[in-house]
N, C-alpha and C positions, 0 to 999 in steps of 0.2 A: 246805966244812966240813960233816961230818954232823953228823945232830939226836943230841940227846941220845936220843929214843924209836928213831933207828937203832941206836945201839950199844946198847941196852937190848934190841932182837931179835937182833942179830948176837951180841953176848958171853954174853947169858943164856938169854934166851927159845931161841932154835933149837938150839942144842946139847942143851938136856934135851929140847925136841919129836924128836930123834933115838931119843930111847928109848921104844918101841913101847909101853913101859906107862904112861909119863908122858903120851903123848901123847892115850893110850886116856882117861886121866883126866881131860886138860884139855879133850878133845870133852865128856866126857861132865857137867863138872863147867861147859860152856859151856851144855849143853842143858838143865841143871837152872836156868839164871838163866829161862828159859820167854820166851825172847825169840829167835827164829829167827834175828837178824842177827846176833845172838854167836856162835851154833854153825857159821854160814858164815863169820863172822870167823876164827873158828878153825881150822876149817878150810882156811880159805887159809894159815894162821902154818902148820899142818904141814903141806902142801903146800910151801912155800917152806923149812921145814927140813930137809926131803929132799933139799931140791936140784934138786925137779922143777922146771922153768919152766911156762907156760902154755901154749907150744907145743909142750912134750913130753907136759904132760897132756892136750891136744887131740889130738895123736896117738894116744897110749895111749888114752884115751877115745871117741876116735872124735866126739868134739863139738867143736863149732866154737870155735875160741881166743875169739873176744868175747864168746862167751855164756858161757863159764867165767868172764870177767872182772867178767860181770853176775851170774852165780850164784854168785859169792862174795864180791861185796860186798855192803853195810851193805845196801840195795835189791832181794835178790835173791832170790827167790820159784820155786825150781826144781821142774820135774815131778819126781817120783820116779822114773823109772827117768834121769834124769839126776843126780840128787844117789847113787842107788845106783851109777850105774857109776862115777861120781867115788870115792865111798869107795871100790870094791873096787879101781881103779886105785892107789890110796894103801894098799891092805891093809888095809881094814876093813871092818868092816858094821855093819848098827844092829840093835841085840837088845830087845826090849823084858822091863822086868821089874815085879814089884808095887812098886805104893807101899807104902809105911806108911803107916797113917790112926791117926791118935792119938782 
């Protein structure tokens, strides 16, 4: 029987991470909590509502499937140009912009 938090990503969650501006949001709106295992959290959810697997993304990526599985969990502390090639392989990149200072 599945969990209730499965059908919570299967009916809800990954269908709206299928739209390239929601999903822009929910990275983005992951990296603003300023805790790096949310934003890899999240990024594995839209990874997985693409429909990539892990060893499609190790191929496309050219990195190793278990280290993808360590760089995007709760634990996972990736170099930069492995957290870049992982975004550009999903269609994204990271931009930086100003804060607001009040």
């Amino acid at each position: 029987m599945a969990k209730a938090s499965d059908s919570y990503y299967e009916e809800f969650l990954y269908p709206r991470l299928r739209d390239t501006d929601l999903a822009v949001e929910y990275l983005n709106a992951s990296l603003e909590e300023g805790r790096p295992e949310s934003f890899l959290t999240a990024l594995g959810h839209v990874a997985q509502a693409h429909g990539i697997g892990m060893s499609d993304l190790a191929k496309k990526t050219q990195l190793n499937r278990k280290n993808l599985y360590t760089v995007l969990s709760e634990n996972g502390n990736p170099e930069w140009k492995s957290l870049n090639t992982l975004l550009e392989a999903l269609g994204f990149g990271l931009q930086v912009k100003a804060k607001r200072v009040a």
